[in-house]
N, C-alpha and C positions, 0 to 999 in steps of 0.2 A: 504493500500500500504506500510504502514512502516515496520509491520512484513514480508513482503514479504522481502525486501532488508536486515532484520534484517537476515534471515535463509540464504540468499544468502551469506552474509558477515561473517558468523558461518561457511557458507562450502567452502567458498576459503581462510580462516585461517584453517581451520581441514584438506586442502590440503595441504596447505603452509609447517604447522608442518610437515605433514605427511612425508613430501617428506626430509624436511631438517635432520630429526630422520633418515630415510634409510639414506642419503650419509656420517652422520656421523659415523652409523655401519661400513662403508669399512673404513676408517680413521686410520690409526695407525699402530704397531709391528703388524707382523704374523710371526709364526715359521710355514716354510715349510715343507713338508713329509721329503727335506733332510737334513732338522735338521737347515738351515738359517735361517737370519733375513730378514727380506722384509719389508720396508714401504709404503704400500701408505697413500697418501698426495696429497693435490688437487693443482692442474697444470692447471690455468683457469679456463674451465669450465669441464673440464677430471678430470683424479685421477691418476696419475704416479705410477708405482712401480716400485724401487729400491730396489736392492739387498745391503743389510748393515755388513751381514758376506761371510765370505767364499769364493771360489776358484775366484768367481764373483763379491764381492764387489764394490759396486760401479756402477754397469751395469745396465740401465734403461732395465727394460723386460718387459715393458706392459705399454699399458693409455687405459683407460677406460672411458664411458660418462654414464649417471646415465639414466635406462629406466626403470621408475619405482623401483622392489624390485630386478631389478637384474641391471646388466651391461657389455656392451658391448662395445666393440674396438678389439684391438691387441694385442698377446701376444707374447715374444719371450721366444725361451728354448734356454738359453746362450752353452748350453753345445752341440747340435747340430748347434745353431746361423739361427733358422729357424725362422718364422713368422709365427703366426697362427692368424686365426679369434677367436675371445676369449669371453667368455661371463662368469661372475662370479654371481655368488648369495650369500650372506649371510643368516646365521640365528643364530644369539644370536654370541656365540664365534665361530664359525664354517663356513669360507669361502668354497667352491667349484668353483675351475677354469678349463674350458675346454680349450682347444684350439687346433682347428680342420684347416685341409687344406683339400678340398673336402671332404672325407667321412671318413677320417684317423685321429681320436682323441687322445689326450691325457687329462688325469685330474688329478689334484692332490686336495688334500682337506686339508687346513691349519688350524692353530689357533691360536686367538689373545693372544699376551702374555699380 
């Protein structure tokens, strides 16, 4: 019985890590497609992003909640002031953000400086 509990305790640390390694990839600078700064930065149990340069400075556009290797919430495009449903994915330096209202998307793909 003791190995049993031993492999069970190995795999909900090897989840633990796992999940904490993903939400720290979103974490940080991203230079946007148009040329901004953006940080997210965790806001509870979400991740905020603010805009740090440009026409929008300062403008919350998005929180997001960690599901698994991607994530999902709200996004707003300051420059129409719309609201989309929004789901972003990482991989290595390379974000991808959708953000859709019914069937009509937009994406932009960033990276971390």
């Amino acid at each position: 019985m003791g190995n049993f509990f031993k492999i069970i305790f190995v795999a909900f640390a090897f989840v633990f890590v796992t999940l904490g390694a993903n939400a720290n990839e979103i974490l940080g600078k991203w230079k946007t497609e148009g040329g901004e700064t953006a940080l997210i930065s965790k806001c509870g149990d979400s991740f905020c992003i603010v805009l740090k340069t440009g026409t929008y400075k300062g403008q919350n556009i998005g929180k997001v909640k960690s599901e698994g290797a991607k994530y999902k919430g709200t996004v707003r495009d300051p420059e129409d002031d719309k609201t989309y449903t929004g789901n972003i994915s990482v991989s290595g330096n390379n974000l991808k953000m959708q953000g859709c209202i019914a069937i009509f998307c937009k994406t932009q793909k960033w990276t971390k400086m």
